[in-house]
N, C-alpha and C positions, 0 to 999 in steps of 0.2 A: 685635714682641718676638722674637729671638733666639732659639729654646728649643734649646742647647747638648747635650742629652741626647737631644731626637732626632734632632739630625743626627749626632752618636758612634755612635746607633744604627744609622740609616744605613747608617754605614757599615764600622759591624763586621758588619755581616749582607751588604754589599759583598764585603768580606775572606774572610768563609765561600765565600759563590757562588762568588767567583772560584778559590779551590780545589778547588770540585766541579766547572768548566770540566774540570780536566785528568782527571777523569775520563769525563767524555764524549768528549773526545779522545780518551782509551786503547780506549772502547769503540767507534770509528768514530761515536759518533751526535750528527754532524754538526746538525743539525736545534733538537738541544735546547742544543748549545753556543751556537749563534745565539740561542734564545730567552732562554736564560740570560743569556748576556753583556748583552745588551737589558736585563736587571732590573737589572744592575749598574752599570748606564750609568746606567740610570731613579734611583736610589738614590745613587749620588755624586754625578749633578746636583742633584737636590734638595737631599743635605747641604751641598756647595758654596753655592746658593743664600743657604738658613739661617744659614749662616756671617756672611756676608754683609748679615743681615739681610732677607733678602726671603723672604716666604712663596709656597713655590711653587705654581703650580696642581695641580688635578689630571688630568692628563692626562698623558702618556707621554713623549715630548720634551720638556724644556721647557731646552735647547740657544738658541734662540732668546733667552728671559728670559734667560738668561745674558750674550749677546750685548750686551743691552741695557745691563747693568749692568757690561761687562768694564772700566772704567774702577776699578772698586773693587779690582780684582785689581791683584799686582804685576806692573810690566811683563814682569819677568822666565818671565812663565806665558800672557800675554795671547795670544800669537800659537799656542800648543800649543793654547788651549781653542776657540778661532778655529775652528781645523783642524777639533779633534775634533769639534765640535757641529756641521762638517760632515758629518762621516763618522757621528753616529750618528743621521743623518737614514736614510741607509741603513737602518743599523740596525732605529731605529724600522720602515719600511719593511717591513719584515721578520717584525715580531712575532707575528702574526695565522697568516700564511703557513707561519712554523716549528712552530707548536703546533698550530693545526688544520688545515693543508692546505686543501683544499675537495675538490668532487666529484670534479676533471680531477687535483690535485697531492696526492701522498702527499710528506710533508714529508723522509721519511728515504730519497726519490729524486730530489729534484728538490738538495739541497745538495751541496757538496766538504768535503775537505776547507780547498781554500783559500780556501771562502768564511766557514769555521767559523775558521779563523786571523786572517781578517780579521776577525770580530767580539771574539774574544779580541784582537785588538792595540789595535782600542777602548777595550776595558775595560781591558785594562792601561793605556793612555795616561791613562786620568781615575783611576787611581787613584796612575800614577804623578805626576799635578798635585796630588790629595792631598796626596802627603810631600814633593812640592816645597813648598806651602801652612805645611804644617806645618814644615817646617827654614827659613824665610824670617819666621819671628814671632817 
């Protein structure tokens, strides 16, 4: 079953996030732009999925399910989501590492900025296959 209203939810709490990235930009912290971006990523996939018809797991990437089922999408978006669900393996990658650090890594020394841009370029790419999604129906 399709449930239509939480994947809008989704991904209007996507839409927030991704305007509170630019203020972790402004304040240099690097660290939580990564881990943010990471929810935003987590949270369009899943909508996408849902669209789609498939109930996603629960677990943090799920980039791969995507993969599986990219035939459902228009061609027009297949090779962007390709890409991305590479790049937010990184991502993923990342999560754990950006929020709690460990003993040896303090989070808000070990990121750049241009590893914080890279994860905003992420999030904006899925959510720019979003309104691609949506102006193609």
């Amino acid at each position: 079953m399709v449930n239509e209203e939480l994947a809008n939810s989704y991904l209007r709490r996507a839409k927030i996030r991704f305007e509170v990235l630019q203020e972790f930009l402004k304040r240099d912290d690097f660290a939580d732009t990564i881990g943010e971006a990471q929810e935003i990523v987590e949270l369009v996939q899943k909508a996408i999925l849902i669209k789609i018809g498939v109930q996603p797991p629960k677990w943090h990437d799920v980039g791969s399910i995507i993969d599986q089922h990219i035939d459902k999408f228009p061609p027009e978006v297949r090779d962007k989501l390709r890409t991305l669900n590479k790049e937010a393996k990184w991502l993923r990658s990342q999560r754990e590492i950006a929020f709690y650090g460990d003993m040896d890594l303090i989070p808000e020394e070990i990121y750049t900025r241009e590893d914080a841009l890279k994860a905003v370029g992420i999030a904006e790419g899925y959510l720019s296959v979003v309104r691609s999604l949506s102006r193609l129906k």
